[in-house]
Structure formats: C-alpha cells, structure tokens
N, C-alpha and C positions, 0 to 999 in steps of 0.2 A: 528311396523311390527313384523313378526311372526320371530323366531329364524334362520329360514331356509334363512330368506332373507339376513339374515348379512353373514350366511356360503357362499352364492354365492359371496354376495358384497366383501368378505375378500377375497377369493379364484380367483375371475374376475382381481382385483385394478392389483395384481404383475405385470400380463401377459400385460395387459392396458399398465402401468408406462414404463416396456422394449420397445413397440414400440414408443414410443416419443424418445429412445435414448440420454438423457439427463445425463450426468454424474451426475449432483446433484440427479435428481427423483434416480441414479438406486445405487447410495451410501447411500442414505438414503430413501429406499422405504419403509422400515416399519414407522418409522416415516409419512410421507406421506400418506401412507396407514391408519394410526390409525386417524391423523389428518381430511381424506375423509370419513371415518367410521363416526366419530364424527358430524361431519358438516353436514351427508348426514340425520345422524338419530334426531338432533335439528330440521334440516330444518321437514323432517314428520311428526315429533311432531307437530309442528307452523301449517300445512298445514291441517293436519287432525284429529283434539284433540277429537270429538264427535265420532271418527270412534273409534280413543284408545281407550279411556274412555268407550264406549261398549264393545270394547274388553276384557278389563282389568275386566269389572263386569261379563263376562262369562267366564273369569277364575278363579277369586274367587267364583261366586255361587253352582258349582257344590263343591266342598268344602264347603260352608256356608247348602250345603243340604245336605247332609254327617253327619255333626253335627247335623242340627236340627231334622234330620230324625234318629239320632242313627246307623248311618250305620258306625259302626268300622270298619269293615270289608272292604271295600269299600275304605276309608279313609286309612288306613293303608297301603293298594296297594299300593295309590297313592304316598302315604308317602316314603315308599319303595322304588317305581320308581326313585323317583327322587334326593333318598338318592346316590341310583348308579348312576345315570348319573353324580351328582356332585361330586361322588369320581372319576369315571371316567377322569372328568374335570380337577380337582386338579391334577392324575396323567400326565395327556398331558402337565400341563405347569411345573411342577415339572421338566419334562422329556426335555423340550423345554428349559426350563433356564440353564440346564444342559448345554444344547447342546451348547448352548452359548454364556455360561461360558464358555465354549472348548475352543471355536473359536477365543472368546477375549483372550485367556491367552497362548493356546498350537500355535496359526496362525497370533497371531496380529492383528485382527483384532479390530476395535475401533467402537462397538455397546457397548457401557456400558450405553445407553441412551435405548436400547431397551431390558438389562438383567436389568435396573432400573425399567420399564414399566409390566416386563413380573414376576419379583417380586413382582411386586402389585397384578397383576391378580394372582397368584401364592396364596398368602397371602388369599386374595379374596377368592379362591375357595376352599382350604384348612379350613377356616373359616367355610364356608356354609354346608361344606361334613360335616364337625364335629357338628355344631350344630344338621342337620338333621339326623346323627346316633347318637346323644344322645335322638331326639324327636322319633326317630324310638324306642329303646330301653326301654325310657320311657311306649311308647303305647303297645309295648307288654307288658313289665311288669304288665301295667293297662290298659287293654281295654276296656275304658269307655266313654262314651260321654262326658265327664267332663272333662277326660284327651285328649279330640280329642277339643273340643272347648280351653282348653290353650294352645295346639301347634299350634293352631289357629294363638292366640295373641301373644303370645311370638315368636313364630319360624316364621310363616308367616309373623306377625307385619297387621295383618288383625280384621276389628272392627265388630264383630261377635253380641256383644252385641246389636248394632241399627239394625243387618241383624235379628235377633231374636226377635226383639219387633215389627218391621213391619209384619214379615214374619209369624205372630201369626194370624194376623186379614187377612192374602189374601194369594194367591197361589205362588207358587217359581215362573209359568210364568208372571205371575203381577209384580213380584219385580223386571225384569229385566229394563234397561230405553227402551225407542223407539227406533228403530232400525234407527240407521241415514241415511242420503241420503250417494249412492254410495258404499254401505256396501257390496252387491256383486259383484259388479266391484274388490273393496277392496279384499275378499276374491277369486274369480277368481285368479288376480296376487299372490294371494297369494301360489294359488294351482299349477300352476307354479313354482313358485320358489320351492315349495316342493321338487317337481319332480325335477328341475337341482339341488337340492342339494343332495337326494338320489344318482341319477348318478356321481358327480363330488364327492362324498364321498366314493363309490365303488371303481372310479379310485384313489384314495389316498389309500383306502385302500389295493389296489391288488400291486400299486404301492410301499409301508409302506412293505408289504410282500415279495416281489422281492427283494427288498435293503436288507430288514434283512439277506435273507438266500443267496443274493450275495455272503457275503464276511463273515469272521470270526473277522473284526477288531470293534472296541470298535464304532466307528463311523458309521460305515456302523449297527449298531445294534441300537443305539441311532435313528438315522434319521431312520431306518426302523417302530422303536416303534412310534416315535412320527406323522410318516403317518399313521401309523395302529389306533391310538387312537382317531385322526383328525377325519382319514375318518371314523371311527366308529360312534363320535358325529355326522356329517353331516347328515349319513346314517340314526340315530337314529332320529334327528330332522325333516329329511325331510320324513322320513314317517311318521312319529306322526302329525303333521302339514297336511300331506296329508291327513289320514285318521279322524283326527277332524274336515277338513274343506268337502270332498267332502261327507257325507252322510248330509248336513246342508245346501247343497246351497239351496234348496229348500221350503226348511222351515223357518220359521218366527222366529226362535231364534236358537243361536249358541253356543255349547257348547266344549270347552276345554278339550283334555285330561287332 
C-alpha cells in the first residue's frame, strides 16, 4: 500500500483503541497499535502480491529510466527529494524518543518498551538520511550516468544491470509486467487515502503549531515540533500519493513520483 495508507491507519488505531475503553488497549496502545500495523500490512501483502509487485516495478522504472536515458538531472531531483523527506523523518523520531525519554524519566511513566521500538526506527531513519546525503553528494560531485546507475545498486539496492540488458532490445512501456486485475480499484482506495492523510496531517500540523507557541515550557515545544513534523510527513505523502495516482487512472501504466 502506498505510504499515505499507514499515516491514516497509524493516526485512525489511538482514537479506535479509546473507544473500547479497555485499560490494557489504552496502557499500552502503541504497542497495540504497532502490533495492528504489522498484521494489517502482512495480511495485504498475502492478499494482493501481483498488485505490489506492479507497484514496486513502477517505482523503480522511472528510476531505471533516468539511468538508461542519462537524465542526471532528473535523477538527482528525485534523489534530493527524498534525501529531505528522510532527514525530515529522522528528525520526527529523534524528537519523538526524546519526548519519551521525558516521560519515562521526569513523570514515571513505564513505555521503555516503546523508547526501545522508537530507537530502532530512530536508528533506521538516521541510517537512510545519511546514506542518501552521501549518494546525494556523491552525484553532484559526479554527474554522470555511471555515478546515477551505482546509487542505483548501492543506495537503492536495485538490479539495474538485467533492467539494462532487456531494456536495450524494447521499450521502457514493454518492460513493465501486465497490469493485474483490480489495479484501479487498488489505486482509487488508494486516492482516497491520499486525501485523509493530506487533511488529518494539516490538523497535526496546525495543531503541532498551536501547542508550540501555547506555552514557553520545554514540553509544550517538544509535542508542538513533533505534530509539526508528523503533520508535515502526512501532508507530504498524501499529496505525492495523490498527484502520482490521479493523472494515471486512466491510463494503461502507472508511474511513481
């Protein structure tokens, strides 16, 4: 599923869990929460693998054409883009473990199972920011289709070499596979979800705003940054999401920002 669907499913699960009223669900709703994430997105996987699997190849071939086409330019954008968004990322949980951290050490509270979880993803995104502002860095230094096909392999971990030996003898449309049954039904819900994650990432983020310049206390600024950066990702994902899927329903193949 497209990124925008887990910002709603993460953002839907809290509200859900309080109305059942449960002292277990609402002491431990992130846990809960991560465990319905989990299971929600296994089960998709199982349920609809030819829809991924199409998806997944019209995210890497606008890439793989980039390279074979020599389009640096192009490529580097994209590179770019998405060097910010996952430094972006990295700051939101950087900022989020923090908060956490607070909570368990200055309030007693006993989440050290979700400052254990929220330092993985932490770890995770800090990783990724960094390797993609070294390939960023890289390709300016060298802007060469040489150096765009190994950020390929290395940074993406994407097999450019067999997209290059087919894609000599036929057209980038030919290379992609058949379009599976249900593929615009798939993208409809998809487009949807865009749009509630757009919205419900504006209210975090207007929300993130409000808290910040409430108060002057250390906390009241913390929780304001980490809505602001939330709803920034949501915001960011669900129109990206929006505008790759809604100029494509129409047409016979689908293409990724």
């Amino acid at each position: 599923m497209k990124t925008s669907f887990y910002f709603v499913l993460w953002i839907a699960i809290y509200p859900i869990l309080g109305l059942f009223n449960i002292p277990f669900l609402n002491n431990n709703s992130f846990i809960v929460a991560l465990i319905i994430v989990w299971g929600l997105s296994a089960m998709i996987n199982k349920m609809m693998p030819q829809i991924l699997i199409y998806e997944q190849a019209c995210n890497m071939f606008p890439i793989f054409e980039d390279i074979f086409t020599g389009n640096v330019k192009n490529f580097y954008k994209r590179l770019n883009r998405q060097t910010i968004i996952e430094t972006i990322t990295a700051i939101y949980f950087c900022v989020t473990m923090v908060v956490i951290a607070f909570a368990i050490f200055s309030r007693g509270l006993n989440d050290w199972f979700a400052l254990l979880i929220f330092a993985l993803f932490t770890y995770g995104a800090i990783a990724r920011s960094v390797q993609l502002s070294k390939a960023r860095y890289s390709l300016k230094e060298n802007p060469t289709k040489e150096e765009c096909e190994e950020i390929a392999v290395n940074t993406y971990k994407f097999d450019y070499a067999d997209y290059a030996r087919y894609r000599s003898n036929t057209t980038a449309e030919q290379m992609l596979p058949p379009i599976p049954k249900h593929f615009k039904a798939f993208q409809i819900v998809s487009l949807i979800f865009a749009i509630i994650a757009a919205i419900l990432g504006l209210i975090y983020l207007v929300y993130g705003i409000v808290v910040f310049f409430s108060s002057f206390s250390v906390d009241a600024w913390a929780f304001g940054m980490m809505g602001c950066l939330y709803g920034s990702l949501a915001i960011y994902f669900g129109i990206r999401d929006f505008i790759s899927i809604l100029p494509h329903l129409r047409k016979s193949q689908y293409k990724s920002l």
